[in-house]
Structures are given as structure tokens and as C-alpha cells.
C-alpha positions, 0 to 999 in steps of 0.5 A: 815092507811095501813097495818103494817107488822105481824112481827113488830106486834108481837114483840111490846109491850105497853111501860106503862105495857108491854102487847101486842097490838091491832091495830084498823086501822079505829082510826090509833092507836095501842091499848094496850090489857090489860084492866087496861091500854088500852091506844091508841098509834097513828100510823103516816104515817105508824110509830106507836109512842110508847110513853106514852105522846102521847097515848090516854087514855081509854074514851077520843078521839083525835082530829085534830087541823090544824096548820093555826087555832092554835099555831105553837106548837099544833099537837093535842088536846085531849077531853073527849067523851061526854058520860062520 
């Protein structure tokens, strides 16, 4: 993921609680900052998706699914860590 401009950082707020977030550039995903909700909004092609239907939960991973293996309609499939 690229760099995404400090001034864009620091007006966006978590849509679900309102806190700040944290970008984690090795996931591509803005993080919100608040422990009680901690949910991971994914950045595409440098665009964070501030939508809470797309974010990842606290404790579960993303996972590509390629479109050649899977319905037409299936971006992505979200599992549960192993170690929970």
C-alpha cells in the first residue's frame, strides 16, 4: 500500500464509533483506535472504504478469493484466526 496523505489521516474518523484511525500499511487497512471497537476498514488502490460492511472485525483475517475460483459476485471471504 502506498502512502496516504497525513491530511486525509487526520480528518477521518471510525464510521461505527467515531475514534480515529491507525493505518497498518503491511494489511492495507485503517484500524480504528478505540479498543471496544477495533474494526479494520480495507484501503484499495490507495482509497480507504470507510464502510462498516466491508471492515474486518477485531480477531478475524481477510482472505482473497480470486474470481476464476469463485462466484462472479465473491470480492472476499472473511475467516476466524485459527487461535481463537
Amino acid at each position: 500500500m502506498t502512502q496516504l496523505n497525513e491530511a486525509l489521516l487526520g480528518i477521518l474518523a471510525c464510521p461505527n464509533c467515531r475514534s480515529s484511525l491507525v493505518v497498518d500499511y503491511e494489511a492495507s487497512e485503517l484500524v480504528c483506535a478505540k479498543p471496544e471497537c477495533g474494526l479494520a476498514y480495507p484501503v484499495r488502490d490507495s482509497i480507504p472504504i470507510l464502510l462498516v460492511d466491508e471492515a474486518r472485525a477485531p480477531g478475524h483475517r481477510r482472505v482473497e478469493v480470486s474470481s476464476d475460483t469463485a462466484d462472479e459476485d465473491v470480492t472476499h471471504v472473511v475467516a476466524r484466526d485459527e487461535d481463537e
